[in-house]
Structure formats: structure tokens, C-alpha cells
DOVO-559776 format. One record per residue (C-alpha): residue number from 1; x, y, z. Coordinates in Angstrom, 1 decimal, decimal comma, always signed. Example, Ala and Ser with C-alpha at 12.3 -4.5 7.8 and 13.67 -1.06 7.14 Angstrom:
BEGIN
[1; [+12,3; -4,5; +7,8]]
[2; [+13,7; -1,1; +7,1]]
// end
This chain:
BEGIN
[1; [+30,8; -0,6; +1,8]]
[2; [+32,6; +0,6; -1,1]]
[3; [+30,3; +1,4; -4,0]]
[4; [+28,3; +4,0; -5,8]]
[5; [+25,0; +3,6; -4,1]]
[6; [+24,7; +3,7; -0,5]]
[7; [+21,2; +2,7; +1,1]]
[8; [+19,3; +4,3; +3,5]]
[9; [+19,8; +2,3; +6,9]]
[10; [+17,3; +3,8; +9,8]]
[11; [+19,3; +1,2; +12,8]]
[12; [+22,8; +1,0; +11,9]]
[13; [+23,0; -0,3; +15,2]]
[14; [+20,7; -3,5; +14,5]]
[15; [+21,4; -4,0; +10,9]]
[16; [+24,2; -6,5; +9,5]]
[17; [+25,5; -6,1; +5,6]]
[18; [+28,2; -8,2; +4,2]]
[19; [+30,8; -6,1; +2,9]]
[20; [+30,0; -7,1; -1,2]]
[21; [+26,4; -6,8; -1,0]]
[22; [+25,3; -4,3; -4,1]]
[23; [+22,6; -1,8; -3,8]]
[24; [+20,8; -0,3; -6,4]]
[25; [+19,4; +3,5; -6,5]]
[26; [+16,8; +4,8; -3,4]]
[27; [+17,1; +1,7; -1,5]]
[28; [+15,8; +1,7; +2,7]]
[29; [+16,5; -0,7; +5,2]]
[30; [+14,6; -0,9; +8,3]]
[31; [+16,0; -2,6; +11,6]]
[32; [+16,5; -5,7; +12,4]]
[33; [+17,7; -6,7; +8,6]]
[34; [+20,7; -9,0; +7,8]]
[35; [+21,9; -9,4; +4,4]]
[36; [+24,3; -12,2; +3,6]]
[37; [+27,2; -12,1; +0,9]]
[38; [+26,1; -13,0; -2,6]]
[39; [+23,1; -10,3; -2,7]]
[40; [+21,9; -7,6; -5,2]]
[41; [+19,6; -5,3; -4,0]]
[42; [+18,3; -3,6; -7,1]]
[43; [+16,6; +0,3; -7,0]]
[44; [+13,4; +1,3; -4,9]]
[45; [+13,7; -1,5; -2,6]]
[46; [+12,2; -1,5; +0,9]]
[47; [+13,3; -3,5; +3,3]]
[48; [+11,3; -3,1; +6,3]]
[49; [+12,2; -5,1; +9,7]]
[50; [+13,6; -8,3; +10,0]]
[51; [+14,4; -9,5; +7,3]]
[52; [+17,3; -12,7; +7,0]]
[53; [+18,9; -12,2; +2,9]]
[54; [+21,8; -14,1; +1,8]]
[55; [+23,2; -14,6; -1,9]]
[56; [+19,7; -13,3; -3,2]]
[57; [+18,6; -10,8; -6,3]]
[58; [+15,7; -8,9; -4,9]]
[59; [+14,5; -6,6; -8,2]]
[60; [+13,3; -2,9; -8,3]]
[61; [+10,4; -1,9; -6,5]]
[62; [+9,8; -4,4; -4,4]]
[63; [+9,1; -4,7; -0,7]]
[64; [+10,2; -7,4; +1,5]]
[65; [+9,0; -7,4; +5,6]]
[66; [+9,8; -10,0; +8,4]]
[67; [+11,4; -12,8; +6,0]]
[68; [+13,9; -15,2; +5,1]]
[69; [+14,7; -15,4; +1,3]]
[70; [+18,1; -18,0; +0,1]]
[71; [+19,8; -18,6; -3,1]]
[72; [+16,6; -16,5; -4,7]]
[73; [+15,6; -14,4; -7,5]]
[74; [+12,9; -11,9; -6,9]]
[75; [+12,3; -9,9; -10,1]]
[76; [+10,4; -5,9; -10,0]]
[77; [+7,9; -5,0; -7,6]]
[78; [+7,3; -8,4; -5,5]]
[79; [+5,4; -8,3; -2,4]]
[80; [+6,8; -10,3; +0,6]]
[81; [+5,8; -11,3; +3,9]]
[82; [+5,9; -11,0; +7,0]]
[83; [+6,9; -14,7; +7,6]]
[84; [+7,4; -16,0; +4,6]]
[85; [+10,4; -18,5; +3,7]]
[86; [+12,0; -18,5; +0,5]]
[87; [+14,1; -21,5; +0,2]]
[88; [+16,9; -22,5; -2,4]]
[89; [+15,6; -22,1; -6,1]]
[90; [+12,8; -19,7; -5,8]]
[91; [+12,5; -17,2; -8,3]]
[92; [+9,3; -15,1; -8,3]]
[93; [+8,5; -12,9; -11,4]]
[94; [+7,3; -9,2; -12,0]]
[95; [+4,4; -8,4; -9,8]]
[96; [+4,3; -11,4; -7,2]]
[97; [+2,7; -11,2; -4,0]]
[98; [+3,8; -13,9; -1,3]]
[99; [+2,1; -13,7; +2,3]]
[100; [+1,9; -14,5; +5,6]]
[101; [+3,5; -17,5; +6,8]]
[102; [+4,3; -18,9; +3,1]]
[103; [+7,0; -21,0; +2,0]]
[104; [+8,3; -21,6; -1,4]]
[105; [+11,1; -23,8; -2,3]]
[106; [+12,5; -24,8; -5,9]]
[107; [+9,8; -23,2; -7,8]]
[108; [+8,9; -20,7; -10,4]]
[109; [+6,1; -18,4; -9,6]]
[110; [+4,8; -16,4; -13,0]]
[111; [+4,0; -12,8; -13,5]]
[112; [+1,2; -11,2; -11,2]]
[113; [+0,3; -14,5; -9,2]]
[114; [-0,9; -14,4; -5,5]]
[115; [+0,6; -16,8; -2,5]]
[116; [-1,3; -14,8; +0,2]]
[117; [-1,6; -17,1; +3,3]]
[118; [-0,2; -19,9; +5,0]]
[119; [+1,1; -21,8; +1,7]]
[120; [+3,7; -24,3; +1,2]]
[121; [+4,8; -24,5; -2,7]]
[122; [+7,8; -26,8; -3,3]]
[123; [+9,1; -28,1; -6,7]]
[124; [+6,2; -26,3; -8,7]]
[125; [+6,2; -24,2; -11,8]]
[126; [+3,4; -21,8; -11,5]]
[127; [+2,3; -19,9; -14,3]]
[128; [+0,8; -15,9; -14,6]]
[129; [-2,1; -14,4; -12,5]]
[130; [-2,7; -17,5; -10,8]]
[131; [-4,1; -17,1; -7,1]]
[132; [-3,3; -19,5; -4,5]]
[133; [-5,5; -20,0; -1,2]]
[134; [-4,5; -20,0; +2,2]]
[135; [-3,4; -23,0; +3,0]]
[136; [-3,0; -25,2; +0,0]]
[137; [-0,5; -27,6; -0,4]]
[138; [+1,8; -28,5; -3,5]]
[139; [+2,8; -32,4; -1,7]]
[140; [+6,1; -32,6; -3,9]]
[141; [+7,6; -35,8; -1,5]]
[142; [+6,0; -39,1; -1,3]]
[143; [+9,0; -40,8; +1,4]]
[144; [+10,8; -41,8; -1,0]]
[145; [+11,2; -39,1; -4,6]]
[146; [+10,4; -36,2; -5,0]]
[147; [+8,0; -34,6; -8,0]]
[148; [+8,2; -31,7; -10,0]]
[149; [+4,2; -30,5; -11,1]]
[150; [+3,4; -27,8; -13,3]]
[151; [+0,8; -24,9; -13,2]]
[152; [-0,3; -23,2; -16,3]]
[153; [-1,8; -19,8; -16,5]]
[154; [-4,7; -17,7; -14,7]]
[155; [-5,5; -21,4; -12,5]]
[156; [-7,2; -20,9; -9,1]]
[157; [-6,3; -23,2; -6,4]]
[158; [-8,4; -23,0; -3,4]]
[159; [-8,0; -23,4; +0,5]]
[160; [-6,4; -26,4; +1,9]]
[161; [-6,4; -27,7; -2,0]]
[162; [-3,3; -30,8; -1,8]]
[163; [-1,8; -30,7; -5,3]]
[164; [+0,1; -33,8; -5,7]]
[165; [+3,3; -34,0; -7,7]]
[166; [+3,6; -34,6; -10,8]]
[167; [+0,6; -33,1; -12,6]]
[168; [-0,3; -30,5; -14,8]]
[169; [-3,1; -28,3; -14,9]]
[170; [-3,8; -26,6; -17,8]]
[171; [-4,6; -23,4; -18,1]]
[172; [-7,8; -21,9; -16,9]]
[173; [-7,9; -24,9; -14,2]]
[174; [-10,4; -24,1; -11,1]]
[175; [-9,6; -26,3; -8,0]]
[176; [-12,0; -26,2; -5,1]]
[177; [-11,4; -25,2; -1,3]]
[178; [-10,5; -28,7; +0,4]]
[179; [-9,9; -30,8; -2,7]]
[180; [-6,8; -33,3; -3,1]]
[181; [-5,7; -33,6; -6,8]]
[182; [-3,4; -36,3; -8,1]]
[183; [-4,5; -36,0; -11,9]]
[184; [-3,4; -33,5; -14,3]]
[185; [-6,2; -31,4; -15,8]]
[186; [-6,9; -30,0; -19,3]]
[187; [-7,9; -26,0; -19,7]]
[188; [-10,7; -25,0; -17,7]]
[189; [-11,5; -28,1; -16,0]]
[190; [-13,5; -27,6; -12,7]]
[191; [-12,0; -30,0; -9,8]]
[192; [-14,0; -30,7; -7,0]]
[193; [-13,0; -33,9; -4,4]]
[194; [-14,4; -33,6; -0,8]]
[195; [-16,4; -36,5; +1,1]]
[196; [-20,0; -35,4; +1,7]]
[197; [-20,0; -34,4; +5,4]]
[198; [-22,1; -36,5; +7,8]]
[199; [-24,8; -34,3; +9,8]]
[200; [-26,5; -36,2; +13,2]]
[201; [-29,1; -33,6; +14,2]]
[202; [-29,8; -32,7; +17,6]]
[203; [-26,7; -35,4; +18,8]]
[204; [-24,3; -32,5; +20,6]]
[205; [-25,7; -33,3; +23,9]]
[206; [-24,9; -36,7; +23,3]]
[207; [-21,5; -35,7; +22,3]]
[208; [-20,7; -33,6; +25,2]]
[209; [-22,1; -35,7; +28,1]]
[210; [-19,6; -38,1; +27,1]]
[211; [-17,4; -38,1; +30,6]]
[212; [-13,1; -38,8; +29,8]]
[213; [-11,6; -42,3; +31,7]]
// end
């Protein structure tokens, strides 16, 4: 590597870097990384183990564990992984955190929002400080097209929530744990769809004495 800045590699042994990779200031790799041609790597970036890079900006200060990240651009101080999948067409701003077990593909994600657990976000534009439960669902592929849907500012989306492309919800938009949302939404609407659940007291014996062919 021929350059000004040289990271800090702890497993040279166990780490891969294409030779026109460009490191900022302060930078530290942990084993097991691989970093593919095309990629900046800009100051005070950690890049703890196992992480799969290629033709990526990752910005200052941010930290980056156990993932995959393609044709991205992470601005400063982003938060990702372990396990999370950043597909072609990401770009996450200042301040993002994205989980466990997330994937993102084609989308925007504004300043300070939260992807935490076990999300799939694909063709989205999401907006600032917007929080994003475990599990939920942007459905941006119906068999046949595929949607774009946009999400304004400070929105919550709650677990297993199955946002439908295309819609917009406007800013300020609250959308219950286990709801599926096809409509777009003005500011602060409050979105609530689940089937009342049906309740047969005292039946689990019945259930459970039930003997298999």
C-alpha cells in the first residue's frame, strides 16, 4: 500500500486489502476483514472482525463489526452490525445505527435513525431520528415491480410492522408492533391493523391430547 496513511492491522495474517484502498487518519482493522477495490476508509474508523467491504465510503468515526457492506456510502460515526448486509445503493447518514441481522438495500437512511434488529429495508427513503423495530418489513416487490416508499422524519415503526411500497408517511407517523400498511399517512397519524386474537379458555388440554396420524 502506497499512501500517506497506513492503518493499524492487528492479523496481517487473516486480513485481505486491495492494493488502492484509501485510509484515512487513526484507522484499526481487526482480523478476519476483507476490503475490496473501490473503498475509502475515512479517519477514526474501527473495523473490528469480519468484516466483507468492497467499493464502499465508510466516513469518520464509525464502527463497523461482522458485516458485509457493497457499492455503499456510510457518512460519520455509523454503527454497524454484527450481521448486517448492506446491499448496492445504501447510503446511511451522520449518526446511524444498523443492528443485528439487518439488511438494507437501495435506500437512504437520515441522520440519527435506528435499524437495530433483524430488519429488512429495500427501496426506502427514510428520513432523521426515525426508529425502526425488530423485525419490520419495508415489502418493496409484489412479483412482478418493484416500489420505491418514503419515510419522513422522527416516524416510529414498530415490530414486525410490513410497510408496503409505495407510500408515504408523513412526518411524526406512529405505526404499531404487528401492523401491515399499504396507505400513506399524513403527520402524526397513529396506525394500528392487527386482527383481534381469538382466546378459547381452558381448551389446551384439548389441544394437546390431539394424538398425530
Amino acid at each position: 500500500m502506497q499512501q500517506k496513511n497506513k492503518p493499524i492491522i492487528i492479523d496481517k495474517k487473516s486480513t485481505y486489502i486491495a492494493p488502492d484502498v484509501q485510509f484515512g487518519k487513526n484507522v484499526i482493522i481487526y482480523s478476519g476483514n476483507h476490503i475490496e477495490a473501490g473503498t475509502i476508509i475515512k479517519d477514526n474508523v474501527t473495523l473490528l472482525p469480519n468484516n466483507y467491504i468492497e467499493n464502499s465510503v465508510i466516513g469518520r468515526g464509525s464502527k463497523i463489526h461482522a458485516s458485509v457492506i457493497e457499492q455503499s456510502h456510510i457518512e460519520e460515526r455509523c454503527l454497524i452490525g454484527p450481521y448486517s448486509h448492506l446491499r448496492a445503493g445504501t447510503h446511511l447518514k451522520n449518526n446511524v445505527h444498523v443492528g443485528n441481522f439487518c439488511e438494507i438495500k437501495n435506500s437512504t437512511i437520515g441522520e440519527g435513525t435506528k435499524i437495530n434488529h433483524l430488519a429488512y429495508v429495500g427501496d426506502t427513503d427514510i428520513g432523521k431520528n426515525c426508529n425502526i423495530g425488530c423485525g419490520a418489513i419495508f415489502v418493496n416487490y409484489n412479483g412482478k415491480i418493484k416500489a420505491r416508499s418514503l419515510v419522513a422524519d422522527n416516524c416510529f415503526i414498530g415490530s414486525n410492522a410490513n410497510i408496503i411500497a409505495p407510500v408515504v408517511l408523513g412526518e411524526g407517523t406512529y405505526v404499531c408492533a404487528g401492523t401491515t400498511l399499504d396507505t400513506s399517512t399524513l403527520a402524526d397519524d397513529f396506525v394500528i391493523a392487527r386482527p383481534q386474537p381469538t382466546i378459547k379458555h381452558n381448551y389446551t388440554k384439548n389441544f394437546l391430547d390431539i394424538k398425530p396420524c
